[in-house]
Structure formats: structure tokens, C-alpha cells
C-alpha positions, 0 to 999 in steps of 0.5 A: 602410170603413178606417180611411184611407179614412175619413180621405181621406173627411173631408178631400176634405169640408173642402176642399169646404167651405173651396170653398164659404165665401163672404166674409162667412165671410172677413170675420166668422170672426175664427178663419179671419182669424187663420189668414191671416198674409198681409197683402197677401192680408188687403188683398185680401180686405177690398177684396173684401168692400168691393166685394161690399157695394158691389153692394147699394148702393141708389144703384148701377145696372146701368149702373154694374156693366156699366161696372165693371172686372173684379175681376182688374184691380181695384188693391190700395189700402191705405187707410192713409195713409202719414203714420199709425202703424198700430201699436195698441203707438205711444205717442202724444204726451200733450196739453199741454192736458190735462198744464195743467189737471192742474196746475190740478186738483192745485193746487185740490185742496190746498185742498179746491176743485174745479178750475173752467174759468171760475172760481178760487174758493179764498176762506178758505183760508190762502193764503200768498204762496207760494200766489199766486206758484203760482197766477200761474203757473197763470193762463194755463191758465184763459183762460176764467176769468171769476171769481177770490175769494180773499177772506178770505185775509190772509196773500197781502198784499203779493203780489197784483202776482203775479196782476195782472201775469198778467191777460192770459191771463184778459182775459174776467174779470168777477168779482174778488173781494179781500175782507179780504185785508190788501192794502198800497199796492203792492197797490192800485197794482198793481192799479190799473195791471192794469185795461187788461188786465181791460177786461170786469171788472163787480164789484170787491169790496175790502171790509175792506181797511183800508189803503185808506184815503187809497189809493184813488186808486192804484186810482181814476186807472186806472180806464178811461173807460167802465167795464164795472163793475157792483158796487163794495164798498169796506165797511170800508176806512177811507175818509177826506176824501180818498178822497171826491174818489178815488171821484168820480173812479172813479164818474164812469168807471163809468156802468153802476154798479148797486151800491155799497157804502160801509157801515162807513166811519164817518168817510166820510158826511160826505163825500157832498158831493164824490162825490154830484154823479158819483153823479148820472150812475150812472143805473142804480143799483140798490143804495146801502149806506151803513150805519154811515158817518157819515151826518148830517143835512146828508149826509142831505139832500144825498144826497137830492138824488140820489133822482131820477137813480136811477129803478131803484133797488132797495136803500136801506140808511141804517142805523145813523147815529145822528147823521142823524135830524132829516134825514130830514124832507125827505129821505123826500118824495124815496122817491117817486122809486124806483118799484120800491124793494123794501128800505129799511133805516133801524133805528138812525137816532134818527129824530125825531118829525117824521122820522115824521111824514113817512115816514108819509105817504110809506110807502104811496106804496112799493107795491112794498117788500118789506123794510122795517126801522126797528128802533130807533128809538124814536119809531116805537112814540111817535109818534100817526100810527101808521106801523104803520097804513100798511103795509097799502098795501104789499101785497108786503111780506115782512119787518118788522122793528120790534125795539126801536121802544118800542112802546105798545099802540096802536101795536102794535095798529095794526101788528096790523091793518094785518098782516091784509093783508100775506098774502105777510109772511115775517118778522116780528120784534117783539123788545124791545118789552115791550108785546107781554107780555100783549097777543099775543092782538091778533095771533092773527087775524094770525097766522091770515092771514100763512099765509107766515109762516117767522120769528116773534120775539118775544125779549126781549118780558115774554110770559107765559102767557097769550101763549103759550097764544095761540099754542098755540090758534093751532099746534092751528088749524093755522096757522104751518105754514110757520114755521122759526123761533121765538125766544121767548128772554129772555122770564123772564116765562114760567112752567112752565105757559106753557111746558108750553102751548106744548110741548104743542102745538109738535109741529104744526110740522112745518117749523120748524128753529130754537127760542130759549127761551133765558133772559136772561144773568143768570139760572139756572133748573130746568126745570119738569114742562114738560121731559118736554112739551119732549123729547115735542116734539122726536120730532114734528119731523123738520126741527128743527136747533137749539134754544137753552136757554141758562141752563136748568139741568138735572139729570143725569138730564134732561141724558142724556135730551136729549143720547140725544133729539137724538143720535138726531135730530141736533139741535144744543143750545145751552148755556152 
């Protein structure tokens, strides 16, 4: 056979075969769909494979085929509306949405924050007012927000009008945090006059805001009658006589107030008489912090008569007012309304003798108390009934704090014991009371049972080797296992050897992060044959962070030791 006849062989087969090419091949043959550059025939060809896929539909009949218009009648539709640009190459309109929140993302971003759709959290970042004036212009692509905290930002004083006059496009914002801001009066007012368009706002922090004082009543007029606020912090601001009758004006529109924090307002707490009356109406209340304000006998008493309209109360913090002992007498009777207080903080409060007496009494009375600090206060160590003895009633307890309460041997024993039954305590911090020196070995059974145990302090407490051989047979039983701190600092009365007792048995901590041997501030010492124990023990504890060895004074060989030691294991030292 020639050469031609071979040629018009081949090409009488490849027409036989395009006859033969059904519509799948028209349809997934993307080489063949290529060859076809006529759309309108392209149109007719999908609407035919549409219609050959249609003849398989499990809902059609044979009826419905019969009643079928033959295919050469069939119209050619294009699917395609008229109104959509078919062209894969159209550029299309960028969403002004999208265009916003890269706004918002970039301007986050200079400060190292992460752009959030219900939350402006750029506290401590040096914010200039030029800062606020940006943000105020970002504020409405943020509808969602229902959290600002710009706190610890004292260079934007002055400019928080900027903000407030925006609050309307973040009308759902519940958190507005403005701590140590430096605001000035025309911020309080501008604030103050914003609050109708924040009608959901639950927390207010304005905490060391000092010019709030005599001011609050730029805030306190606007506030609305049935407010929605939840937590009110005014530490540190200053308050002054007038401002007592400005926050009764304030907590009488609050009724679902649940926090207030008035700590640090040295002059305020004589003051309780003008707002403890509305007070009365915040039922439920749930954390009151009067720390550091003031605080004295009669205000004590007359913020006593309050106890019982707070059945919820939680948080009691009366700290640190040293002209109320003496007032705490009958005061403490009115604790047995808080049927759930889990923490009451009373340290530095020069409670008296019978202010003892009577919380003796009431103590086991508090079944739910978790935390519980009377640190300095030195009749507590004095006094023969032996508080310490009662904690065994307040099975929840968690944390005693009795630094510095002058305790005598028997006292200390008594906390020993009642310590026996508080199998959930966490803290336990005995600092600066000297009798413990040479009598930790009544605390060795407790130290056997509070297997909960994460922070033991004993700074400050004249041990000595004997104690510290106390806790090392304690660490080789196995116990303290869940112990992170350890603070033995202050304690010059350890010699090399009570040292070398503990550091030899220290590596069964596994979990401890922090270690205070640090020495008193006046003092210098060489370490002793205990150092080699010391470095032996930080290769045992993986989760070890820091350790404080103020004053020990090294030589440069020892020095290179430690510093390649916690180099490898990432351990901070504390130094001079």
C-alpha cells in the first residue's frame, strides 16, 4: 500500500472516531473544548450535556421524557445574567469593610498589639494625644467592641474627650478601663456627659487618676438612673470630703454594683458615713476593698452596720488602717452575715486585744473562707485564746498569711495543729516571726498533710540547723511535692551545715520555680562547702526560674560556675 493510501486510511479512521465521540468526551476533553472557538456552538454544546445528565434524574419519568420537546426545538439560553461581568480579567470593587479593619490592624500593630473585633487593648503603650486623636477616628469601624483599656497611658490626659465624643458607634462597650491615665477635669466631664451613649457599660476602672479628687461629681451627675455597672475602681484617686457625698450620688444609680474599690484614698475612710446609707441598696455586692483609706474606729463600726444588706459578699479587704483597731470588737459579730466570704484581709489594722477576742469567736463561724490575712498585727501571736487554734473549722481554707503577728511558741503550735485539717492550704506564709527558729519540727506533721502545698515562707524566721534538717527529712519522705516557692531569706542564722542539709535534699522538688536564700541587707558572707550541694541541686530542677542569693559573696571561680549552670538551664540569679 502507498504511501497516500495509507495517509487517506488514517484520516477516514479519525473521522470515524470524532463520529463516535460522545458528550462526555465534548465536555471533559478540555483539548477538544480549546479546539471550539464558537461560543455560540460552546452554549449548545453544554446545554446538551445538561440535558443528557437530566435523562438520569432519579425523580424523572418516562412521561416526563415523552412530554419533552425534541432537542431541535430546544431554545439556546445562557445562563449568565445579563447584569454579571463574565470576565475572570474585571477588577472588582475592594470591600470598604475589609479596606476599615486594615486601618484598625495597622494602627494596633505599631504598638505590638493584635487587632481585635470586640476588643482596643493598647494599655502601657506610651499613647500620645495624637495617638487618641487616631484612634477616635478608628472607633466607628469597631461596632463590636465591648472592651477599651488604655490604662497606664499618662501622656493621653487631657485628650479623652477625643474618644468619648465617638462612643456612639461602640454603644454595646462594657469594659472601659482608664487606669493612671493623668485625666484632668475636662476629662471627667467629658466622660461623665458620654455615658448615655454607653448605656451597657458594666466596669469603670479610673484607679490612679489623682486629679479625681473634689471632681467626682463631674462623673457621678451623669451617671444614669439604673445603671448597668457592675465594678467600680476609684484606688488612688485622691477622694476628699466632698467626693463622699459625689459617690452616694453614684452608688445609689448603681444597683447591680458587684465590686467597688476605694483602696488607697488615705483621707476617704473617715468619710464612710455619707455614702454608706446608698451602699446599703447595692445588694449584691460582692467585693468591697478599703484598703489604705483611712479607716477608723467609728468608720469601722458604721461600715458594720452595712454587713447585713450584702448577703453575697465575697471579698472583705480592710487593710492597712492602723487607726481602726479597737473598732473591730463589734464590728466582727456582723462577719456572720456573709454566708459565702472566701476572703478577708485584715493585716496592719493594730487589732486590739479584745478585736481578737472577738474574731476568735467568730472565725469558725466563716466555713467557706479561703483566704484569710492578719499579718501584722501583733496581738494575734499575744493573745491567749489562740485564734490559730480555730482555723480547723474553715475546712476550704487555702492561704494564711500571719507574717509578723509576734508569735509565741504556743501560738505557733496551735496554728501547727489546727494546720493538720486544712488539707486543701496553698500558702503559707510565717515571715517575721522569730519563734519558728528552732521550733519548725512542730510543723513537720503538717507539712506531711497540706500535700497541696505550693508557697512556704519562712524569711526573716532565726531557723537554724536543726529546722532546716526538719524540712530536709520532710523533702527525702516525699512530701511538698507541689511546692513552687521556697523563701528562706533573711535567715543569717543558717550555718554552712544547715545549708549543705538542705541542698542535699532540695533536688526532690520537682516543681519548685522560685528560691529566696538571700541574706539580710546588711550583711556579707562566703559561701561555705554547701555551694558545690547548691549547684548539684540546680541540675535536679528542670522548672527552676529564679533564685535569690543577695548578699552571698562569691569567688570568681564559683561565680563562672553558677553563671555556665543557669546559662544552660535558663535560670535567673538575683544579685546585689
Amino acid at each position: 500500500m502507498s504511501r497516500e493510501d495509507r495517509g487517506k486510511q488514517e484520516s477516514e479512521k479519525v473521522k470515524e472516531g470524532e463520529q463516535k465521540r460522545s458528550a462526555f468526551d465534548l465536555f471533559f476533553n478540555p483539548l477538544q473544548r480549546k479546539k471550539n472557538d464558537n461560543p455560540e456552538k460552546t452554549k449548545n454544546n453544554i446545554f446538551q450535556v445538561n440535558r443528557f445528565f437530566r435523562g438520569f434524574d432519579r425523580k424523572s419519568s418516562k412521561t416526563d421524557k415523552e412530554n419533552e420537546p425534541p432537542e431541535e426545538s430546544a431554545p439556546s439560553v445562557d445562563p449568565t445574567p445579563d447584569n454579571v461581568n463574565v470576565n475572570p480579567d474585571a477588577e472588582t470593587e475592594p470591600d470598604p469593610k475589609l479596606s476599615d479593619w486594615w486601618k484598625v490592624e495597622q494602627f494596633m500593630q505599631k504598638f505590638g498589639k493584635k487587632a481585635e473585633s470586640t476588643s482596643i487593648n493598647i494599655n502601657n503603650c506610651d499613647l500620645t494625644q495624637t495617638d487618641m486623636k487616631e484612634l477616635s477616628l478608628l472607633v466607628s469601624f469597631l461596632p463590636d467592641a465591648e472592651e477599651i483599656d488604655l490604662s497606664w497611658n499618662d501622656l493621653i490626659g487631657g485628650s479623652i474627650h477625643l474618644l468619648t465624643s465617638q462612643f456612639q458607634h461602640v454603644c454595646n462597650l462594657k469594659i472601659l478601663s482608664l487606669s493612671n491615665c493623668s485625666l484632668t477635669e475636662k476629662d471627667f466631664t467629658a466622660l461623665g456627659e458620654s455615658f448615655n451613649l454607653i448605656p451597657h457599660l458594666e466596669s469603670l476602672d479610673l484607679s490612679w487618676n489623682s486629679n479625681l479628687g473634689c471632681s467626682l461629681f463631674r462623673i457621678s451627675q451623669h451617671v444614669p438612673g439604673q445603671s448597668s455597672i457592675r465594678t467600680l475602681n476609684l484606688t488612688e484617686c485622691n477622694l476628699k470630703l466632698a467626693d463622699g457625698d459625689s459617690l452616694a450620688q453614684a452608688v445609689s444609680k448603681m444597683p447591680k454594683l458587684e465590686v467597688l474599690d476605694l483602696s488607697a484614698n488615705s483621707e476617704f475612710g473617715v468619710y464612710v458615713y455619707k455614702f454608706i446609707d446608698d451602699l446599703k441598696r447595692c445588694s449584691y455586692l460582692r467585693e468591697l476593698k478599703l484598703h489604705g483609706t483611712g479607716l477608723q474606729q467609728d468608720s469601722i463600726q458604721c461600715l458594720s452596720s452595712a454587713f447585713q444588706y450584702w448577703p453575697y459578699l465575697r471579698k472583705l479587704d480592710l487593710s492597712c488602717n492602723k487607726k481602726a483597731g479597737g473598732g473591730f470588737q463589734e464590728a466582727t459579730a456582723g462577719l456572720t452575715s456573709f454566708k459565702h466570704l472566701d476572703l478577708l484581709d485584715i493585716h496592719q489594722c493594730c487589732l486590739s486585744r479584745d478585736d481578737v477576742a472577738a474574731l476568735t469567736q467568730v472565725i469558725p463561724l466563716l466555713s467557706d473562707l479561703k483566704v484569710l490575712n492578719i499579718s501584722s498585727n501583733k496581738m494575734i501571736g499575744q493573745s491567749p485564746e489562740h485564734l490559730f487554734s480555730r482555723l480547723r473549722f474553715l475546712p476550704k481554707l487555702r492561704s494564711v498569711i500571719a507574717s509578723n503577728c509576734a508569735l509565741t511558741k504556743e501560738s505557733f503550735a496551735a496554728l501547727a495543729e489546727a494546720s493538720r485539717y486544712l488539707l486543701d492550704l496553698e500558702i503559707l506564709d510565717l515571715s517575721w516571726n522569730k519563734c519558728v527558729g528552732g521550733n519548725l519540727q512542730l510543723m513537720s506533721g503538717s507539712l506531711k498533710y497540706t500535700t497541696a502545698l505550693h508557697s512556704l515562707i519562712l524569711s526573716s524566721c532565726n531557723l537554724v540547723t536543726h529546722d532546716l534538717a526538719v524540712l530536709a527529712s520532710t523533702l527525702q519522705d516525699g512530701h511538698l511535692q507541689r511546692l513552687l516557692q521556697l523563701d528562706l531569706a533573711y535567715n543569717d542564722t543558717i550555718p554552712d551545715e544547715g545549708w549543705g542539709l538542705l541542698f542535699e535534699s532540695i533536688g526532690a522538688l520537682k516543681n519548685i520555680t522560685e528560691l529566696d536564700i538571700s541574706l539580710r541587707p546588711a550583711s556579707r558572707r562566703n559561701c561555705g562547702p554547701w555551694f558545690i550541694h547548691f549547684l548539684s541541686s540546680l541540675l535536679k530542677l528542670p522548672k527552676l526560674k529564679e533564685v535569690g542569693m543577695q548578699r552571698w559573696v562569691l569567688s570568681p571561680a564559683e561565680q563562672q560556675q553558677l553563671d555556665r549552670v543557669c546559662k544552660d538551664n535558663l535560670i535567673h540569679v538575683i544579685f546585689d
